[in-house]
C-alpha positions as CSV (number, residue, x, y, z in Angstrom):
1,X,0.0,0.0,0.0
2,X,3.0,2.6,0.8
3,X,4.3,1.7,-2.3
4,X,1.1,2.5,-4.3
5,X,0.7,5.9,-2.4
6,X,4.5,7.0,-3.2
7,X,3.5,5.9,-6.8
8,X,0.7,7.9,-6.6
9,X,2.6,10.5,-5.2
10,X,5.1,10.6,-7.5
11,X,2.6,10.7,-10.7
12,X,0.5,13.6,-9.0
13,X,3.2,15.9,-7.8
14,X,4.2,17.1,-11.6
15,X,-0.1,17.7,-11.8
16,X,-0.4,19.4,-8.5
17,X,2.9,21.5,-9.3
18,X,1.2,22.5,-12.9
19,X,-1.7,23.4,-11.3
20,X,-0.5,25.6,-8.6
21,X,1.7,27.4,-11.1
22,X,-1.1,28.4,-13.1
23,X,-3.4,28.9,-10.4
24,X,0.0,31.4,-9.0
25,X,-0.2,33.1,-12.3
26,X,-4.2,33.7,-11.7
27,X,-3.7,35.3,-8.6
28,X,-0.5,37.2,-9.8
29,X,-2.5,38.7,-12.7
30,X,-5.1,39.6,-10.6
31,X,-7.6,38.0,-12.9
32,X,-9.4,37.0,-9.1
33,X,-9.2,40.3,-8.0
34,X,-13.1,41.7,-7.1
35,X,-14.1,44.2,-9.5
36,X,-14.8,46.6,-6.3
37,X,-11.1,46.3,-5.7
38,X,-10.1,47.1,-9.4
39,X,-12.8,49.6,-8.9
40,X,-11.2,51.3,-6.0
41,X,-7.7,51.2,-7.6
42,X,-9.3,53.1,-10.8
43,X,-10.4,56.0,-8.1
44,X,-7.1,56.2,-6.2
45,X,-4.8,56.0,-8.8
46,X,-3.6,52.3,-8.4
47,X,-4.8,51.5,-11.9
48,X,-2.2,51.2,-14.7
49,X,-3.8,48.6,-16.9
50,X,-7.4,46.7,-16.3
51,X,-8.3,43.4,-18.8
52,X,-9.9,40.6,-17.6
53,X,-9.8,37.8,-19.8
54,X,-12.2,35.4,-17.9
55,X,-15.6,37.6,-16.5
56,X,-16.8,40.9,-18.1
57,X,-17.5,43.9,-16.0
58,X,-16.6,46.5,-18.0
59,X,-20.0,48.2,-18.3
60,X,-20.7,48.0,-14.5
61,X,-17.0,49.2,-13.7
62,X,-17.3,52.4,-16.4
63,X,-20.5,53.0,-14.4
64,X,-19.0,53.4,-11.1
65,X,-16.1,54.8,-11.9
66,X,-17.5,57.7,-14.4
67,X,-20.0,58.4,-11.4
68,X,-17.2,58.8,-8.8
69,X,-14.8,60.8,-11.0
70,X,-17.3,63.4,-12.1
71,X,-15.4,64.2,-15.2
72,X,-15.8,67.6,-16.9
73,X,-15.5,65.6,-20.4
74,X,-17.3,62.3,-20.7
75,X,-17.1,59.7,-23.9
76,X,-19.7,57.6,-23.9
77,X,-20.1,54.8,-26.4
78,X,-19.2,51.1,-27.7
79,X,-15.3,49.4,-28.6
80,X,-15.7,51.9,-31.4
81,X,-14.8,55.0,-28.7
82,X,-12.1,53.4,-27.1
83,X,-9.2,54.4,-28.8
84,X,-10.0,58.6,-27.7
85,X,-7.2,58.9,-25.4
86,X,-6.9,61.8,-22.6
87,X,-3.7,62.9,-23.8
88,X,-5.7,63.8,-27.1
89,X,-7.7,66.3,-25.2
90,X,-6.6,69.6,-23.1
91,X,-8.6,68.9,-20.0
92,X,-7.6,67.4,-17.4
93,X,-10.9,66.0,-15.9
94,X,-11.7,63.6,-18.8
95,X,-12.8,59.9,-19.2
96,X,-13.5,57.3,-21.4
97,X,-16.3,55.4,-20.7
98,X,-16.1,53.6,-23.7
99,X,-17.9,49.7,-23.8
100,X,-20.8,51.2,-21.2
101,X,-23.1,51.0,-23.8
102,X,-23.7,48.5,-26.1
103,X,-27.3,50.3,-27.6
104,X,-28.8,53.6,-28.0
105,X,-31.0,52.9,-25.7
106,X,-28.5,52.7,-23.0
107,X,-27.2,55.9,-23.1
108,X,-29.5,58.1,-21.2
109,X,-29.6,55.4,-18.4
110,X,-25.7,55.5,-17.9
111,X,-26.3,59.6,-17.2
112,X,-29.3,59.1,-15.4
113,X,-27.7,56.4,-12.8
114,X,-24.8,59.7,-12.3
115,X,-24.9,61.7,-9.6
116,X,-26.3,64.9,-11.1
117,X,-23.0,67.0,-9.7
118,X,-20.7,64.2,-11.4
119,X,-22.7,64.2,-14.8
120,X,-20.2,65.7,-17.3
121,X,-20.0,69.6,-18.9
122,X,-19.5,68.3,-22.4
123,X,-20.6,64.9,-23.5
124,X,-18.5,63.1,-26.8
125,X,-21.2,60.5,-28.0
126,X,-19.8,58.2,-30.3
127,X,-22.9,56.5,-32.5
128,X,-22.2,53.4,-34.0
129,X,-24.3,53.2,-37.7
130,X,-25.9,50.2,-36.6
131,X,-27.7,51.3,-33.6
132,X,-30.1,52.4,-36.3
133,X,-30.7,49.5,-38.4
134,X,-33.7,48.0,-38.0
135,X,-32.8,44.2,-37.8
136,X,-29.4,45.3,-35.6
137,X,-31.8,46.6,-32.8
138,X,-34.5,43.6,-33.4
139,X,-32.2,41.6,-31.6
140,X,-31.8,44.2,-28.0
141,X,-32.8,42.3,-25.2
142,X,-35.6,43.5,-23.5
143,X,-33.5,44.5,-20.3
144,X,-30.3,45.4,-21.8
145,X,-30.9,48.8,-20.1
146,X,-30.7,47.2,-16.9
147,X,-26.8,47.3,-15.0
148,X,-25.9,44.7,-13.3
149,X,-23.7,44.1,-10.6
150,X,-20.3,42.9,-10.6
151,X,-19.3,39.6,-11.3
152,X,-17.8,37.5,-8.5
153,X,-14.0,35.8,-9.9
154,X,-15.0,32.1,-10.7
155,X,-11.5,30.3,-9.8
156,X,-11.9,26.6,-11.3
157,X,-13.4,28.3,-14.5
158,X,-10.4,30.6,-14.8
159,X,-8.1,28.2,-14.4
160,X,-9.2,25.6,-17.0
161,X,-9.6,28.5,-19.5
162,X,-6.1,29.8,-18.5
163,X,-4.7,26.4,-19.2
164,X,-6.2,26.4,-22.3
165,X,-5.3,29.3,-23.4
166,X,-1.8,28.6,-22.4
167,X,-2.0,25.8,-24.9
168,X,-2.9,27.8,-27.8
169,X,0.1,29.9,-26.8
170,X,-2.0,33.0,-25.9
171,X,0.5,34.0,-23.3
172,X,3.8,33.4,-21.4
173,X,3.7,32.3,-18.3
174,X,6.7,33.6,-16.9
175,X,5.0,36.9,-18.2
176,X,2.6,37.0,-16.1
177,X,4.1,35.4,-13.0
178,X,6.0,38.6,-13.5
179,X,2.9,40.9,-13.3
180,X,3.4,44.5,-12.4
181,X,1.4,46.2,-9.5
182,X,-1.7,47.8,-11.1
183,X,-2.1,45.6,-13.4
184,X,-5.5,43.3,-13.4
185,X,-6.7,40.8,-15.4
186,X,-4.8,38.0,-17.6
187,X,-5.6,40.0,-20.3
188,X,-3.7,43.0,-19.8
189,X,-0.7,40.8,-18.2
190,X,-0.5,38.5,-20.7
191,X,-1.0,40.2,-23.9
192,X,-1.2,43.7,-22.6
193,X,-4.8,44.5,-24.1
194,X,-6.9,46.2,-21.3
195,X,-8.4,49.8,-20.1
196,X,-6.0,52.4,-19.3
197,X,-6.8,54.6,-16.0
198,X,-8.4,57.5,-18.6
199,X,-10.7,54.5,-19.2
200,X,-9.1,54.2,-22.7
201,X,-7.7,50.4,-24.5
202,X,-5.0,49.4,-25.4
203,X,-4.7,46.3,-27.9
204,X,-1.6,45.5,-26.6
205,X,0.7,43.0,-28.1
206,X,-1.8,42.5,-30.6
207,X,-1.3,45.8,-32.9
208,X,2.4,44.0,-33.7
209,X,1.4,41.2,-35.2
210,X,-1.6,42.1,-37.2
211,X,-1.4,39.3,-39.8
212,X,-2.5,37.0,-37.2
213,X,-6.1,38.6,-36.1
214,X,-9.2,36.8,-36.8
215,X,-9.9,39.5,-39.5
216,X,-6.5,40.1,-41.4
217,X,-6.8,41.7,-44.3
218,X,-10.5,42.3,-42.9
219,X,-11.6,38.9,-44.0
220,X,-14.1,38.1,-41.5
221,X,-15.8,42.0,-42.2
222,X,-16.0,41.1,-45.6
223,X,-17.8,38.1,-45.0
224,X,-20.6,40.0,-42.8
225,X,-21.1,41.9,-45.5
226,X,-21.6,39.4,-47.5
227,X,-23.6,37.7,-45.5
228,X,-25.5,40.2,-44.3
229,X,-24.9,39.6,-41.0
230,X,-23.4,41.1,-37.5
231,X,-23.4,44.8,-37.3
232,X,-23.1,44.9,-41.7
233,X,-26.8,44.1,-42.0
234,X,-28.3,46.1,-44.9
235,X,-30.9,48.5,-44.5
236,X,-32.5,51.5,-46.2
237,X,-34.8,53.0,-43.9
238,X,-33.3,54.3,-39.7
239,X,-34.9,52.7,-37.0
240,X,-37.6,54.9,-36.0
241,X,-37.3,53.4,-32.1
242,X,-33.6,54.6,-32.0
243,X,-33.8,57.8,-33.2
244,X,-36.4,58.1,-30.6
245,X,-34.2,57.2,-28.3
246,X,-31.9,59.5,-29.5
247,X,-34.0,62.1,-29.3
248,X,-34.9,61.6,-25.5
249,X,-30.9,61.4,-25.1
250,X,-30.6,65.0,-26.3
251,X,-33.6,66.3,-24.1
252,X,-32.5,64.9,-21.1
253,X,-28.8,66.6,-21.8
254,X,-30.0,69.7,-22.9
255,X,-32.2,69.8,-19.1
256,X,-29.2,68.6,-17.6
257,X,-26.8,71.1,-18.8
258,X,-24.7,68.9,-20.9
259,X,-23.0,70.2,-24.2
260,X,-23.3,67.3,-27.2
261,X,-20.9,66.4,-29.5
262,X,-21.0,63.0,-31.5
263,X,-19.6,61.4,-34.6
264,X,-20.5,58.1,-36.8
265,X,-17.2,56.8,-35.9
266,X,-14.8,55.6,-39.4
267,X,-14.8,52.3,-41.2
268,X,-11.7,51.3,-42.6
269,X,-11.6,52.9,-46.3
270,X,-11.6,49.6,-48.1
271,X,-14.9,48.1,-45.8
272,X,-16.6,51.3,-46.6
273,X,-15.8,50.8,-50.2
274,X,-17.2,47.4,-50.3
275,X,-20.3,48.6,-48.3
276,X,-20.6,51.3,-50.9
277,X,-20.5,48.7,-53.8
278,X,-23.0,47.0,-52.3
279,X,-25.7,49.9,-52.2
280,X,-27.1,48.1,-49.5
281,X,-26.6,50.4,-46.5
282,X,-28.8,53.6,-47.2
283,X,-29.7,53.8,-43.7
284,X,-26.8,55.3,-42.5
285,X,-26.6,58.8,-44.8
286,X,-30.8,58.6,-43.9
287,X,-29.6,58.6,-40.0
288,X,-27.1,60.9,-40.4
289,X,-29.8,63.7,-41.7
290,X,-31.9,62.9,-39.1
291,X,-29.3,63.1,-36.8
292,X,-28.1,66.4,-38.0
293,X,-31.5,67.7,-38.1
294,X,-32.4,66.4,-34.8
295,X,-28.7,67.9,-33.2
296,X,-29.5,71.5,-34.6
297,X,-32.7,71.7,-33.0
298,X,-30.8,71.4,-29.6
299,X,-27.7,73.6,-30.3
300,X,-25.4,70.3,-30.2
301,X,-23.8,69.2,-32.9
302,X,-22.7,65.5,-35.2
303,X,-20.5,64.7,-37.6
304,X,-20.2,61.5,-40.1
305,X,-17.2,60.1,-39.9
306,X,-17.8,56.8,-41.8
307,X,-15.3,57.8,-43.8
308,X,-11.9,59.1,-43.0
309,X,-10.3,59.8,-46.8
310,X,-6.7,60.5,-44.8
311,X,-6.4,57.3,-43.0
312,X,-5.6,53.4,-44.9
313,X,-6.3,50.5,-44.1
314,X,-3.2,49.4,-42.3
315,X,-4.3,51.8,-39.5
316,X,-7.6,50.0,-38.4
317,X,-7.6,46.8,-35.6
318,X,-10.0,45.3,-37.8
319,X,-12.4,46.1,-40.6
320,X,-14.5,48.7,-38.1
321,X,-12.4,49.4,-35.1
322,X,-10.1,52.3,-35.8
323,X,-6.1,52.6,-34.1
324,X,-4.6,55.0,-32.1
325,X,-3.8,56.8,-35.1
326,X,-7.4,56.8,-36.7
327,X,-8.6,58.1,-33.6
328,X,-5.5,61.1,-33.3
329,X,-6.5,62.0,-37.4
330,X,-10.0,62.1,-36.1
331,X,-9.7,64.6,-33.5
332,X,-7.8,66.6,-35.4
333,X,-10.4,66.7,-37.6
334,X,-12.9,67.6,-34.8
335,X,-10.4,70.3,-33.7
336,X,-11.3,72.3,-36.9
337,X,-15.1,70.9,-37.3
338,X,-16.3,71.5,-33.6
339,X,-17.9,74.3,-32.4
340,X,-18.4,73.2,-28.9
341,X,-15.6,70.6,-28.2
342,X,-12.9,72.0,-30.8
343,X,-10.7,74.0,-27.6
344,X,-10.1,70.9,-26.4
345,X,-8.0,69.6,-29.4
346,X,-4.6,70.9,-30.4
347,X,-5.2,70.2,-34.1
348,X,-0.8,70.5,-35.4
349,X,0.1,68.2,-32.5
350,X,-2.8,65.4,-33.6
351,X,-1.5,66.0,-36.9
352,X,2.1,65.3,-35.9
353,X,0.9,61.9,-34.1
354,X,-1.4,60.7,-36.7
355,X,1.4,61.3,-39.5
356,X,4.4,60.2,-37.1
357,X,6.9,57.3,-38.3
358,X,6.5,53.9,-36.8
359,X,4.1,50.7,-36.0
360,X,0.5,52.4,-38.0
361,X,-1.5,50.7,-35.2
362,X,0.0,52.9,-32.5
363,X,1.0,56.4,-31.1
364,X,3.7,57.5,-29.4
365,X,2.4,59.7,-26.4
366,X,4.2,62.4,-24.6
């Protein structure tokens, strides 16, 4: 019997080593960490880099955070906002609460759950096209408004998906053994990809090796438009429900106090292209007059930019998600086209960033 159990022994040490390196490297990452301690980091300046790989809070945590800052300048919108960076704006009391919606409809709530002395002096609404296609918003949940609470760290789920994602060589682990302090979430320590403490992202390790995303050469974009399918579902007509929405939005900021500015935020040019040859999407230059209309009639302001004619294609993520870069040419663009958010933008130095030598996916900032 001994000699069975220091057999045993022996065959179980190497598993129980394996898993307790992993399950290290979990802890080290701070992938368990409770979102109301990454919270509480974000608010006292602990926070260098937040990506969770294995729960998503992102929307409750953009919630709280945004409520507790109070920022004079607030972004508010999907992935597609997430690359406005603070350093790309004069004012010091600015974040990104990029990913706290994921509909129209959602936008209004996230200002009405902020304290009304930490809602923001100047809103930047980014409005992705397909919030007003018709079969894009068929598919809302009924309670999508709703916010839920945080997520409690699941340890035996995070630990088989961090050993398989070890296996398909989505990280080192010696990497993130080494984790920095303030940094949270396998994610951010093992690829670097995660939410800065201006609430911006980062794609990390990712924008150096863009022939190996899922949509290289935008392959998988050009199959949803093919297809039909996935935020590139045709439509000729704006939903009527959204711009409703919208319109509510607008009222509520005007009551509150809060200055609008939003964009339709860029495609890369070649997508657009393709969507152009399709003549499939007339619902977005329909929205944007009714947008435009609808703006005016408050004193705020919109701009479409579907299309950015000075960026390429080697500067997007992916077929609809737009780089540093994109994002630096845009607000330089907004530095000249904005009435009541142009101050905020020193339009030479964007320039100088967005035009810069080096990697297309990235900017160096000061």
């Amino acid at each position: 019997m001994k000699r069975f159990l220091k057999i045993l022994a022996l065959f179980l040490a190497p598993v129980i080593l394996l898993l307790g390196m992993f399950s290290l490297a979990l802890v080290r990452s701070g992938e368990l960490t409770p979102t109301a301690d990454i919270e509480a980091a974000a608010l006292d300046g602990g926070l260098e880099l937040f990506g969770l790989a294995y729960r998503d809070d992102t929307r409750a945590l953009k919630q709280a955070v945004a409520n507790a800052r109070g920022a004079d300048v607030l972004v508010l919108g999907t992935s597609r906002s997430m690359q406005l960076r603070g350093a790309f704006f004069a004012s010091d009391s600015f974040y990104n609460a990029g990913g706290g919606i994921a509909y129209i409809s959602q936008a209004q709530v996230f200002l009405e759950n902020m304290p009304p002395d930490a809602r923001p002096k100047h809103l930047l609404l980014v409005l992705d096209q397909y919030f007003y296609n018709e079969t894009w918003t068929s598919i809302e949940p009924e309670d999508s408004a709703a916010l839920r609470p945080y997520t409690q760290p699941d340890a035996f789920y995070a630990l088989r998906r961090a050993l398989a994602d070890y296996l398909d060589g989505k990280y080192s682990l010696l990497h993130v053994l080494g984790t920095q302090d303030g940094v949270y979430g396998m994610s951010a320590a093992g690829r670097g990809a995660g939410f800065y403490a201006d609430g911006s992202y980062t794609y990390g390790t990712a924008v150096l090796h863009p022939e190996k995303s899922a949509d290289a050469e935008f392959k998988d974009t050009f199959q949803r438009i093919a297809k039909n399918t996935n935020r590139f579902e045709y439509g000729e007509t704006p939903d009527a429900e959204s711009l409703a929405q919208t319109e509510a939005l607008l009222a509520f900021c005007a009551r509150a106090g809060i200055e609008v500015t939003a964009f339709l935020p860029p495609y890369a040019p070649s997508v657009w292209q393709r969507m152009q040859e399709t003549g499939q999407y007339g619902y977005i230059p329909a929205t944007f007059a009714s947008l435009e209309t609808m703006f005016a009639r408050y004193g705020f302001e919109v701009f479409d930019y579907s299309y950015l004619p000075e960026t390429n294609d080697s500067q997007y993520v992916d077929g609809f998600h737009g780089s540093d870069r994109v994002y630096a040419a845009l607000c330089a663009r907004l530095a000249e086209d904005s009435l009541l958010l142009g101050a905020q933008f020193d339009s030479a130095a964007l320039t100088a960033l967005f035009t810069a030598q080096g990697n297309p996916l990235t900017v160096s900032l000061p």
